[in-house]
C-alpha positions as CSV (number, residue, x, y, z in Angstrom):
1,X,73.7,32.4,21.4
2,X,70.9,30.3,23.5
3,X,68.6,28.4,21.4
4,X,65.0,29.4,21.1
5,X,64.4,26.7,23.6
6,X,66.6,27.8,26.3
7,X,65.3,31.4,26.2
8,X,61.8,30.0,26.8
9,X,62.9,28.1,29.6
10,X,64.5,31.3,31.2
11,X,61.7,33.9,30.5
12,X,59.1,31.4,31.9
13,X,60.6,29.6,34.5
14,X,63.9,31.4,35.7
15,X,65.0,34.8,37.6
16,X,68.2,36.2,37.1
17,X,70.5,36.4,40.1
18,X,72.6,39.6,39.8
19,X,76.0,38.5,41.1
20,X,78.9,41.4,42.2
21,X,82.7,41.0,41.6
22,X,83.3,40.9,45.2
23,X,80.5,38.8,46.2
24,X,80.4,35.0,46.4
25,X,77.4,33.1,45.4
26,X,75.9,32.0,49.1
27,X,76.1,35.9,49.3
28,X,74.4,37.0,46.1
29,X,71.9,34.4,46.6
30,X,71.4,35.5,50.3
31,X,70.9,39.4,48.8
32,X,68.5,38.3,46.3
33,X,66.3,37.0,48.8
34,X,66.5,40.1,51.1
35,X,65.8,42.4,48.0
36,X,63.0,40.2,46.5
37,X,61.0,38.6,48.8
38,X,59.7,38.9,52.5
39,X,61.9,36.4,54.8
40,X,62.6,36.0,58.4
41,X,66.4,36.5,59.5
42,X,66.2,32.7,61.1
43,X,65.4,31.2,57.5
44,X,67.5,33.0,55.4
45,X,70.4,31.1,55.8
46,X,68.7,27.7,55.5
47,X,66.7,28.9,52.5
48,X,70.3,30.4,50.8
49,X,71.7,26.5,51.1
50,X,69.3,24.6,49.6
51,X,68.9,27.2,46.9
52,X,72.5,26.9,45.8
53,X,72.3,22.9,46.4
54,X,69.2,22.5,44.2
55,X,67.7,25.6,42.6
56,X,70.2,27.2,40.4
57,X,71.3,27.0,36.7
58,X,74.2,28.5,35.4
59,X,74.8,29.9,31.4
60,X,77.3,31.7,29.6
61,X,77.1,34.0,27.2
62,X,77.0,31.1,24.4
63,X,73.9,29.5,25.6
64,X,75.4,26.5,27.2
65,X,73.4,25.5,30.6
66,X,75.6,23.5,33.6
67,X,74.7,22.7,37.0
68,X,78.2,23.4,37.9
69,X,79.1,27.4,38.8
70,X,81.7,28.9,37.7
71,X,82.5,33.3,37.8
72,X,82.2,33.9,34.1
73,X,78.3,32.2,34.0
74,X,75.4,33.7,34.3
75,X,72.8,32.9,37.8
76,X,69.8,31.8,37.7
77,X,67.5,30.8,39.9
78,X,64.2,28.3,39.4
79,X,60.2,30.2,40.1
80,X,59.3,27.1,41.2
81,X,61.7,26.0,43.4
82,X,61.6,29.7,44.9
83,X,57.4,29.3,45.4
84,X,58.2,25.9,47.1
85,X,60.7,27.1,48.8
86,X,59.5,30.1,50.5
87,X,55.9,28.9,50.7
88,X,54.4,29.5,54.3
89,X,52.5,26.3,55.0
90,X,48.8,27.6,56.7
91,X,47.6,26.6,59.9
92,X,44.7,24.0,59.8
93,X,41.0,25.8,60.6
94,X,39.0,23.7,63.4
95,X,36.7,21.7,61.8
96,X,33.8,23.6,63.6
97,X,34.9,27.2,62.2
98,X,35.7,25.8,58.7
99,X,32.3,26.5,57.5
100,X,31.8,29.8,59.0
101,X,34.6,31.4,57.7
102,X,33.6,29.7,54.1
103,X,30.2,30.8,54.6
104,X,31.5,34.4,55.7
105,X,33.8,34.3,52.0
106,X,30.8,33.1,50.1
107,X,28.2,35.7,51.4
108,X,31.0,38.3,50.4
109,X,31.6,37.5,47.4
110,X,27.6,36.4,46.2
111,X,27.1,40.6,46.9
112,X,29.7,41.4,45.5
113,X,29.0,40.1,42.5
114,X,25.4,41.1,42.9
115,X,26.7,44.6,43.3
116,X,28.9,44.2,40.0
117,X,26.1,44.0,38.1
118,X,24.4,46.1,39.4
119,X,26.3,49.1,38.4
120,X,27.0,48.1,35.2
121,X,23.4,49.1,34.6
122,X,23.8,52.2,36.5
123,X,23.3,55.6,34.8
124,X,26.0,56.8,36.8
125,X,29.0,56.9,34.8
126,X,31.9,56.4,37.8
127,X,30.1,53.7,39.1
128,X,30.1,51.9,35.8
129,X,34.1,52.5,35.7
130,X,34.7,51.6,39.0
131,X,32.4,48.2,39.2
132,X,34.1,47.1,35.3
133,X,38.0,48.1,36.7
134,X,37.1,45.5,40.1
135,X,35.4,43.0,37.7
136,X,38.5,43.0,35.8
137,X,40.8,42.5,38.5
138,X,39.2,40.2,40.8
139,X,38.5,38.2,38.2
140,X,42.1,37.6,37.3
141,X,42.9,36.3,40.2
142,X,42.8,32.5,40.6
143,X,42.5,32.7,44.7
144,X,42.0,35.5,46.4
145,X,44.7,37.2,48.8
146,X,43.4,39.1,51.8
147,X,44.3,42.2,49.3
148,X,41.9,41.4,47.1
149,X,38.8,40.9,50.1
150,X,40.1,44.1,51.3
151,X,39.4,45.6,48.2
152,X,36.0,43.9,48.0
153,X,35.3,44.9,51.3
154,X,36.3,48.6,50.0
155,X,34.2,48.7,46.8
156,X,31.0,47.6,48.8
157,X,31.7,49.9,51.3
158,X,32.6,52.8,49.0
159,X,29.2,52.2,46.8
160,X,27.0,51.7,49.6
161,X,28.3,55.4,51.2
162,X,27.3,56.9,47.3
163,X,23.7,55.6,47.6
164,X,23.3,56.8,51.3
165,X,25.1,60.3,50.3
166,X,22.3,60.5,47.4
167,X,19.6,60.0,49.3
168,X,20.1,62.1,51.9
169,X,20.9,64.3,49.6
170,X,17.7,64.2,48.0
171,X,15.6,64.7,51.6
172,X,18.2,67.9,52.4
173,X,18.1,69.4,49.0
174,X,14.1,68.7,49.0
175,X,13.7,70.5,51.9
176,X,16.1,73.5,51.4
177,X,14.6,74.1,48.1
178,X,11.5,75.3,50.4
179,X,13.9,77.7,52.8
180,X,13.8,81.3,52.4
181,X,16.8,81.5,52.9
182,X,18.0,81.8,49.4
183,X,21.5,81.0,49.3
184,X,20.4,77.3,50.9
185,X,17.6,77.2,48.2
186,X,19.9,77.9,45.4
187,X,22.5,75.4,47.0
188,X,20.2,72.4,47.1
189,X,18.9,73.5,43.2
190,X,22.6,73.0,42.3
191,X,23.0,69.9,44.4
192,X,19.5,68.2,42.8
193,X,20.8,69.1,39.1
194,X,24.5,67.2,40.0
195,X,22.2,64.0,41.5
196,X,20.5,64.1,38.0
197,X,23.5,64.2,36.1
198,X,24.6,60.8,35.1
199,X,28.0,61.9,33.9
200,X,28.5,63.3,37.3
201,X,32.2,63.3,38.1
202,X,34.2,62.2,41.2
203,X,34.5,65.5,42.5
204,X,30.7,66.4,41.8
205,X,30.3,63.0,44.2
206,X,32.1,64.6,46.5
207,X,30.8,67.7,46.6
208,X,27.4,66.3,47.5
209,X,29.3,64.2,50.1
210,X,30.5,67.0,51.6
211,X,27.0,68.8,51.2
212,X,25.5,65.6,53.5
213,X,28.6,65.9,55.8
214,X,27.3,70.0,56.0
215,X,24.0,68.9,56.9
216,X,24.5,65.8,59.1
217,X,27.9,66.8,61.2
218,X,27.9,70.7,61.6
219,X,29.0,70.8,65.1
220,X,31.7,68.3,63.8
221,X,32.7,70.8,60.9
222,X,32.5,74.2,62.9
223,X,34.8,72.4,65.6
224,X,37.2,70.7,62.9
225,X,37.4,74.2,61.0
226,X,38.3,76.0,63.8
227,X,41.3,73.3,64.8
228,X,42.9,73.4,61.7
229,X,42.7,77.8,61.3
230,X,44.3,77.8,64.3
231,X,46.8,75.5,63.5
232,X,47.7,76.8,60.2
233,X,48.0,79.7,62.1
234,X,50.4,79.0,64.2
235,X,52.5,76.8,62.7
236,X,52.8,78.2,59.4
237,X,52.7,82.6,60.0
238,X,54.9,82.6,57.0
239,X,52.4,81.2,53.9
240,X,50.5,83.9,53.2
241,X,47.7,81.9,51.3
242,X,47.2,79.5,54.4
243,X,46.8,82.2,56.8
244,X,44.8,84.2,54.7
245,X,42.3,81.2,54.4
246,X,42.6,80.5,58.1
247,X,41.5,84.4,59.1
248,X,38.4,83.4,56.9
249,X,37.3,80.4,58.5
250,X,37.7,81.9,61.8
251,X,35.7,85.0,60.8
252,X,32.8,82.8,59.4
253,X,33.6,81.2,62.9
254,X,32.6,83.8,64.7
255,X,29.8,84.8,63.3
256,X,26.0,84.3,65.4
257,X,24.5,82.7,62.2
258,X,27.0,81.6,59.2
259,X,25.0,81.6,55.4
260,X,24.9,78.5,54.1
261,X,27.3,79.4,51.6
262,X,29.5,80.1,54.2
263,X,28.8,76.5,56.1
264,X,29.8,75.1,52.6
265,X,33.0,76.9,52.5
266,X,33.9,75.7,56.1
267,X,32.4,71.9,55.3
268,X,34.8,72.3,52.0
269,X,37.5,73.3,53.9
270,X,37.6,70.7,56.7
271,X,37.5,68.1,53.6
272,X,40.7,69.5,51.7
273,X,42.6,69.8,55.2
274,X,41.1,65.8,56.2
275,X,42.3,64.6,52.3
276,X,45.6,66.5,52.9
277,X,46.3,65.0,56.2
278,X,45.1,61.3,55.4
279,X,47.7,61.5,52.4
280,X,50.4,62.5,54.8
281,X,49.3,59.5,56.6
282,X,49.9,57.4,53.9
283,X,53.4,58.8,53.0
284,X,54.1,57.9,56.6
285,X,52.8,54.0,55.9
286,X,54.9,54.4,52.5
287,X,58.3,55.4,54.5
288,X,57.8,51.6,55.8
289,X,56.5,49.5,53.0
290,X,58.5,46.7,52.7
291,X,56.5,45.8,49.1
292,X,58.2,47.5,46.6
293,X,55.0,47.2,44.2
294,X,52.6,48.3,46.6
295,X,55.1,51.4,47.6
296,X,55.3,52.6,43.9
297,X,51.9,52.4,43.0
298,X,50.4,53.8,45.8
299,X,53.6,56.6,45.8
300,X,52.2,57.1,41.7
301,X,48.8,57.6,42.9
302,X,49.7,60.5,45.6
303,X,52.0,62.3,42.9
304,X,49.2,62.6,40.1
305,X,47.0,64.5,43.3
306,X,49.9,66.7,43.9
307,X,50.1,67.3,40.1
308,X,46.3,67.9,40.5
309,X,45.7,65.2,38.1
310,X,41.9,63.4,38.4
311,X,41.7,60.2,39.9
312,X,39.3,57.5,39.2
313,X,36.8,55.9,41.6
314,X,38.8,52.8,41.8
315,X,42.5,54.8,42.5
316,X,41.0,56.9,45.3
317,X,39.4,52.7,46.7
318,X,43.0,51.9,46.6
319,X,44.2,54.6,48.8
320,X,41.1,54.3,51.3
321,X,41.8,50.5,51.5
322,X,45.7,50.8,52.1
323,X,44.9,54.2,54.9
324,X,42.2,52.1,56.6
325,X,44.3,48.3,56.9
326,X,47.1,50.3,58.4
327,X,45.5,52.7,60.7
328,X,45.8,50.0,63.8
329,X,49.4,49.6,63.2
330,X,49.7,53.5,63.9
331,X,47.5,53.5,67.0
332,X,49.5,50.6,68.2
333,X,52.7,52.2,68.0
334,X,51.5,55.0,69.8
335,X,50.0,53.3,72.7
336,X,53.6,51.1,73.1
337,X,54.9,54.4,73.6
338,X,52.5,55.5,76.0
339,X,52.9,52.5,77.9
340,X,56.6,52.5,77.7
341,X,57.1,56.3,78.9
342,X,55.7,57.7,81.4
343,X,56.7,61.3,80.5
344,X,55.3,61.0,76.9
345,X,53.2,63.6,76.1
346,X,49.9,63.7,74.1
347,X,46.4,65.8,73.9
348,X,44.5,64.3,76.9
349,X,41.8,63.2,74.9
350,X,43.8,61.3,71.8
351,X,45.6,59.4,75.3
352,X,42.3,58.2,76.4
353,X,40.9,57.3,73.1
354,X,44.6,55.6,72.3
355,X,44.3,53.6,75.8
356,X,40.6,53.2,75.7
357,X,39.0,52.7,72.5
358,X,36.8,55.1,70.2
359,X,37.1,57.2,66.9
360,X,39.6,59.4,65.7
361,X,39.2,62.5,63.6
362,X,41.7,63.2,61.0
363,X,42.9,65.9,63.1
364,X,43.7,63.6,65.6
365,X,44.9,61.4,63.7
366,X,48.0,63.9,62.5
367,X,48.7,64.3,66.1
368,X,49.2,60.9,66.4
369,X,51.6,60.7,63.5
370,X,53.6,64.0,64.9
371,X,53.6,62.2,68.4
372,X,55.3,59.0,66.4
373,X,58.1,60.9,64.8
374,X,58.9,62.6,67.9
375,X,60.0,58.6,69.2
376,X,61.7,57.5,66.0
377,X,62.8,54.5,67.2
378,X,59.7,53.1,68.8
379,X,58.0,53.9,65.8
380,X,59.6,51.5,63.9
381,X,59.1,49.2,66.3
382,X,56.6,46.6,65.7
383,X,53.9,45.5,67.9
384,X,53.0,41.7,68.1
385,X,49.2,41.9,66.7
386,X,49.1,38.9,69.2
387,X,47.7,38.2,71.7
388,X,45.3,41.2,71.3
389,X,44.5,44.1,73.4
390,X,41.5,42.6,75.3
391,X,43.7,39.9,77.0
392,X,44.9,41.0,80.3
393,X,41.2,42.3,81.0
394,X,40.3,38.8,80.1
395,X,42.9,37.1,82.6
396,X,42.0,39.3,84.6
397,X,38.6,39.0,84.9
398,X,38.7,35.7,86.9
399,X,40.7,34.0,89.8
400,X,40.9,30.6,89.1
401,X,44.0,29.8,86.5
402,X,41.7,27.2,84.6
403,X,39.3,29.7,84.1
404,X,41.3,32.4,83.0
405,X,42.9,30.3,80.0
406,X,39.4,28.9,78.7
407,X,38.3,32.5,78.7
408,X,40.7,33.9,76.6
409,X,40.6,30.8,74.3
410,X,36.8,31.7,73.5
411,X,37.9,34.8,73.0
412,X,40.5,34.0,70.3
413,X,37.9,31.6,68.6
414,X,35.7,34.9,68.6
415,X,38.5,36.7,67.5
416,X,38.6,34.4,64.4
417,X,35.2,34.5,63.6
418,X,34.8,38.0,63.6
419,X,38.0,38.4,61.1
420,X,38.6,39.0,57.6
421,X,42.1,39.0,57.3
422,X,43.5,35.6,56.3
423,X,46.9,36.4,58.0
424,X,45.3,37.2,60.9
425,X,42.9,34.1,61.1
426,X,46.3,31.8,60.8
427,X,48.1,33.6,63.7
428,X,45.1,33.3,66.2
429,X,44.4,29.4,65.6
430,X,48.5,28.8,65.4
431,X,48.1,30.6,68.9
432,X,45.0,28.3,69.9
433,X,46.6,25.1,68.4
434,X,49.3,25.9,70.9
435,X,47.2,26.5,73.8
436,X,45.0,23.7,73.4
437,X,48.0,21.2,72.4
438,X,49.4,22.9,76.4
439,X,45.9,21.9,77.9
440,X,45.7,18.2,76.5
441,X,49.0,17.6,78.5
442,X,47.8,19.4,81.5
443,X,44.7,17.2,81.6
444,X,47.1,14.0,80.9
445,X,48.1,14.7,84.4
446,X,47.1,13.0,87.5
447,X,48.5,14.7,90.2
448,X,45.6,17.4,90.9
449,X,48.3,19.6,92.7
450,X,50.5,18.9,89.8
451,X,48.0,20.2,87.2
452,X,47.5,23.5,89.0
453,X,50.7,24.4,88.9
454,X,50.6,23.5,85.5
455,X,48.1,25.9,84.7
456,X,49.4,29.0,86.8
457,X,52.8,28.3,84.4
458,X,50.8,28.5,81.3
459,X,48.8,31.2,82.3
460,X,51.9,33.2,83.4
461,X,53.2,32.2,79.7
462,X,50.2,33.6,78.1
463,X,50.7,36.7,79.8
464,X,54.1,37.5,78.8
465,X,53.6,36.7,75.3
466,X,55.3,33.6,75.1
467,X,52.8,31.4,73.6
């Protein structure tokens, strides 16, 4: 048996490598990597060599360690030797956006914690929860990974639509109480007692969210309900229960002048169809997570909603944060397809949004997924995030070569500034470093004729991509 030292050195130090009879060990080393961690074809190989050269311990079953491998020991493999290893090193910041982006981090996290405590003292109940779960987990972390600004980004965001949402509340609900109408008075009594309540639930939040979204987005909600009744509709004649709800909508639809309870049921209805969409959204995200971790979780979360099982404040942040970082990838995808295929076809409006710019619906949104799964293999094709979608009108915008580069470099420096996402900060100053280190040599130059040419060839670079 290993010695009490031996075991302590494995739990805290070493992972197992799980070897097969007809494997060797460059190839259970080179599997481990694939299954474990995130690595580019090109490194692989290198990364499999020095593991077996330096990182790995072998034991058999009586405890004894070697260096030396042999097919009845057990493989294992050193943490630290892996985080070296597979370490990406990070792009230098220019000096003159170093503070910036520090300041940027700072500001975020001085209202965030501002906002921590905050709701601590709140009488509401779920914000209490939800500020003590983030506390908790942000403060466990010893640097923070563009997960965990996302997040922050996410809770600020989330608590800071709950204060708006009460107090528009409070001027509708104020108002209404005053209507004749008395299904809207008694609607706005009930919505005045929930504000009030400081146990309020989740769902109670979002029942006076979707009162607000009544109030402020009608035309949005009549046009929305009508979409998905006629949908349902069509594509499912069969389920009795959706069609019988559609024919509803659409009779409230047609009607001169709706009740309000009526507007409610249509504003209630739009938000279940919105939620149920979004979460076949994320299924779609989940098909192609590469993190196993992320994938399960997240895959837990949308089981316990089918199960009808309450969320809290902080599981519903997670989902929001994971739909929203991923919903460029999926416009992406289907604007490479538009762009590669003439013939593809789409809703004339979701092309010129897609090619264009501006705001999708949930609706829409679905269409965009069916339009990705009828090109299955361009769907899975990913889109270099660089250089970004406002380059050609930049290099286009002027004549003269020169010009042209400079242009779109202020426009990656902008770029940077105007990002949160770490990741995304690295690639555009790798791409910059790059450029610049191209312009340096161009400028070395003394031929003048020499050095435009030299500029058309690295503009022409840019262009394709190959920078």
């Amino acid at each position: 048996m290993a010695n009490d030292k031996q075991i302590e050195i494995l739990q805290n130090n070493f992972l197992k490598i799980e070897k097969q009879e007809n494997e060797s060990l460059e190839q259970a080393v080179s599997n481990f990597l694939e299954k474990n961690f995130i690595i580019e074809k090109d490194q692989l190989e290198t990364a499999t060599k020095k593991i077996i050269k330096n990182g790995l311990i072998f034991i058999d079953d009586e405890g004894k360690v070697s260096s030396r491998y042999s097919k009845d020991k057990n493989i294992f493999v050193s943490e630290k030797f892996l985080e070296k290893l597979l370490r990406k090193p990070k792009a230098e910041i220019p000096k003159h956006l170093e503070d910036v982006l520090k300041e940027r981090i700072e500001n975020l996290l001085k209202f965030f914690s501002e906002a921590i405590e905050e709701d601590k003292k709140s009488k509401y109940k779920i914000l209490k929860d939800y500020a003590i779960s983030m506390q908790k987990e942000i403060a466990s972390k010893k640097e923070l990974k563009n997960e965990e600004i996302a997040k922050i980004m996410e809770y600020l965001n989330s608590r800071q639509i709950f204060f708006s949402n009460l107090e528009n509340a409070k001027v509708f609900a104020n108002s209404d109480l005053k209507s004749s109408n008395k299904l809207l008075a008694q609607t706005a009594n009930e919505i005045l007692k929930l504000i009030d309540n400081p146990n309020m639930s989740l769902q109670q939040a979002q029942q006076i969210s979707v009162y607000v979204m009544q109030r402020m987005q009608y035309d949005y909600v009549l046009s929305s309900a009508f979409s998905y009744a006629e949908k349902d509709l069509r594509e499912n004649p069969s389920d009795k229960q959706k069609v019988e709800k559609a024919r509803e909508v659409l009779s409230i639809l047609s009607k001169d002048q709706p009740s309000q309870e009526e507007l409610f049921k249509l504003a209630d209805y739009v938000t279940r169809k919105e939620f149920e969409g979004s979460i076949k959204i994320i299924e779609y995200f989940l098909e192609q997570e590469e993190n196993e971790f992320q994938k399960n979780y997240l895959s837990s979360l949308i089981r316990n909603i089918k199960e009808n099982k309450e969320l809290t404040m902080f599981d519903l942040a997670s989902l929001r944060s994971y739909y929203q970082s991923n919903l460029n990838s999926l416009l992406d995808k289907a604007n490479k397809i538009l762009s590669e295929n003439e013939d593809a076809k789409i809703d004339n409006s979701i092309k010129e949004k897609l090619q264009k710019g501006g705001n999708f619906s949930v609706f829409e949104l679905e269409a965009v997924l069916e339009f990705l799964k009828s090109y299955p293999q361009e769907a899975k094709t990913k889109k270099p995030e660089l250089p970004s979608m406002q380059t050609q009108e930049i290099l286009q915008s002027q004549q003269d070569p020169k010009s042209q580069i400079y242009s779109y470099l202020e426009s990656l420096y902008k770029e940077a500034n105007d990002s949160t996402d770490p990741q995304k900060i690295d690639q555009l100053f790798l791409r910059i470093d790059k450029i610049e280190t191209k312009l340096k040599e161009i400028e070395n130059l003394d031929d003048e004729q020499e050095q435009q040419k030299s500029y058309k060839k690295l503009l022409d670079s840019i262009k394709k991509s190959k920078l």
